[in-house]
Each structure stands twice: as structure tokens, then as C-alpha cells.
C-alpha positions as CSV (number, residue, x, y, z in Angstrom):
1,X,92.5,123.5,97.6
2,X,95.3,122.6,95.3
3,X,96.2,125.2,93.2
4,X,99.3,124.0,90.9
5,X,100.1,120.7,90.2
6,X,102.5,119.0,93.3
7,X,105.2,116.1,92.7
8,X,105.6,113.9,96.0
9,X,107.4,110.9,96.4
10,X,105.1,109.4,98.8
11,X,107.2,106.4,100.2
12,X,110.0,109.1,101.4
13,X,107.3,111.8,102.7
14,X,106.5,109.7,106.0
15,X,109.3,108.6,108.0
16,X,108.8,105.0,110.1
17,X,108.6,106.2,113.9
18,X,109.0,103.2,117.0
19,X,106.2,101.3,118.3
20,X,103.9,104.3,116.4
21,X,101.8,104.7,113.5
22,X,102.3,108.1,111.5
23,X,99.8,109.8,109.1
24,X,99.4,112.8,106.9
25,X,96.3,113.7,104.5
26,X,97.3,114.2,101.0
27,X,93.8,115.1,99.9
28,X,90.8,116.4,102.3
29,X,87.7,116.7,100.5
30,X,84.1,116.1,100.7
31,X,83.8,113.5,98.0
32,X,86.8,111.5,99.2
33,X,90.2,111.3,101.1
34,X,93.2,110.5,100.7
35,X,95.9,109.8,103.5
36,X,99.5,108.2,103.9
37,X,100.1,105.7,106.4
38,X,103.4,104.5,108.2
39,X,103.3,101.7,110.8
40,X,105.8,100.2,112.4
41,X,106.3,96.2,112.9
42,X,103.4,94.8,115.1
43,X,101.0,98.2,114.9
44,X,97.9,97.8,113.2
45,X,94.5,99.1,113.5
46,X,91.7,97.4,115.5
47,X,88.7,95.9,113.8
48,X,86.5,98.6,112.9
49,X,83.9,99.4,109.8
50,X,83.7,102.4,107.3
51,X,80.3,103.2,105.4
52,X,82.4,104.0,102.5
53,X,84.2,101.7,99.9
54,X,88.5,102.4,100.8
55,X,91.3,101.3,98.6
56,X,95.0,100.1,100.5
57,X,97.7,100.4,98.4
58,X,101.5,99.1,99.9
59,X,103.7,101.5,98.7
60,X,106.5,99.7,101.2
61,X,106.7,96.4,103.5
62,X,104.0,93.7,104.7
63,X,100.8,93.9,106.2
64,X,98.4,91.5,107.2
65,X,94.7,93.0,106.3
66,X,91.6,91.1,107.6
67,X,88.5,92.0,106.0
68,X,85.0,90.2,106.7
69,X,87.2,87.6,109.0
70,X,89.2,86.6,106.2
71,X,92.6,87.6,106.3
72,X,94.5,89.1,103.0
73,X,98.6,89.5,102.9
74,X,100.0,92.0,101.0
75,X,103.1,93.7,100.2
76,X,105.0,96.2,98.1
77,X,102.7,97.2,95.1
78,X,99.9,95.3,96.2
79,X,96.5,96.7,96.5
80,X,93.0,95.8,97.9
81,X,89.4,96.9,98.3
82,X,87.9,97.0,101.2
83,X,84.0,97.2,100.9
84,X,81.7,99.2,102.7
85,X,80.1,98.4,105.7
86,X,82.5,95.2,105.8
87,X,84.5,94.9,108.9
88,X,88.6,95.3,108.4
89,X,91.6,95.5,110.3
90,X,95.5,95.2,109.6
91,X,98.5,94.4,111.4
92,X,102.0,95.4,109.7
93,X,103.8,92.2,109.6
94,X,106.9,94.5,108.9
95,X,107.1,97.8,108.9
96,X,105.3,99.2,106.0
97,X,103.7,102.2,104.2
98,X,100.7,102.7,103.2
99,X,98.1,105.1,101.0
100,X,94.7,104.5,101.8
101,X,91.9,106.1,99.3
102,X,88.1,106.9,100.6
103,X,85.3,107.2,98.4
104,X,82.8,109.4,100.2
105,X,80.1,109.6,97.7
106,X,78.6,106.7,95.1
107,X,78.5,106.9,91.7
């Protein structure tokens, strides 16, 4: 639990490691997550499905997301829903950063 407020400057907290994606959890909890992602040029994460509603935010590079079979480019400042229940993958088309939000619970 978080007990004073923290300042982070997210794009310089992960460093870019070689043929290798690289993670850290800001936020753990049971409502929600939220995690920091780094991939190098050409990673990605297979096609896979989530029963909760995630938001991708770029904080650095390119990445190509595919959600539902449709694919979705994005870079630097860009962000995108991906649904629940939908399948999604991505594939950095550069290296790029990223900070992925899960909602656990509906509102």
C-alpha cells in the first residue's frame, strides 16, 4: 500500500533490454493493475484474451496492437482500449514502452 504520494518518470524507470520484454507493477491491487512494459524491436505478446477491460498507453516507440483480428498502430502518446473478452496481441514495430491499466471489477 502506498503510503505518501511517489513522483516517477515512467518512460526512464524501465530500461530497453535485447531480444527481451521487461516489466515492473506500479500498482497491485484487487480492483485493478497497473504495470510498465518495455519491448524491444520484433517482441510482442502472443494472441491471448483478458476477462477484464485493459487500457495501452505508448509512453515511447511503435507498436502494432491487433485486437478482435483487426490490427491498430500506435505510437508515442497514443492510447487504446482493449475490451474484454476480445482477443489482442502486439508486436513492437520499434522498440517501445508501454503502461498497460487493468480494470478488475465493473462499475
Amino acid at each position: 500500500m502506498i503510503q505518501t504520494a511517489i513522483a516517477m518518470d515512467l518512460v526512464n524507470l524501465l530500461d530497453y533490454q535485447k531480444d527481451a520484454v521487461v516489466s515492473k507493477t506500479i500498482i497491485d491491487k484487487k480492483t485493478g493493475t497497473v504495470t510498465l512494459f518495455a519491448f524491444d524491436q520484433g517482441q510482442g505478446l502472443s494472441e491471448h484474451t483478458a476477462p477484464f477491460d485493459a487500457m495501452v498507453q505508448v509512453l515511447d516507440g511503435q507498436v502494432e496492437i491487433r485486437i478482435d483480428g483487426s490490427p491498430h498502430r500506435l505510437g508515442t502518446g497514443q492510447v487504446i482500449i482493449m475490451p474484454a473478452n476480445q482477443p489482442h496481441a502486439l508486436k513492437a514495430v520499434a522498440p517501445f514502452k508501454m503502461l498497460l491499466t487493468m480494470i478488475r471489477s465493473g462499475g
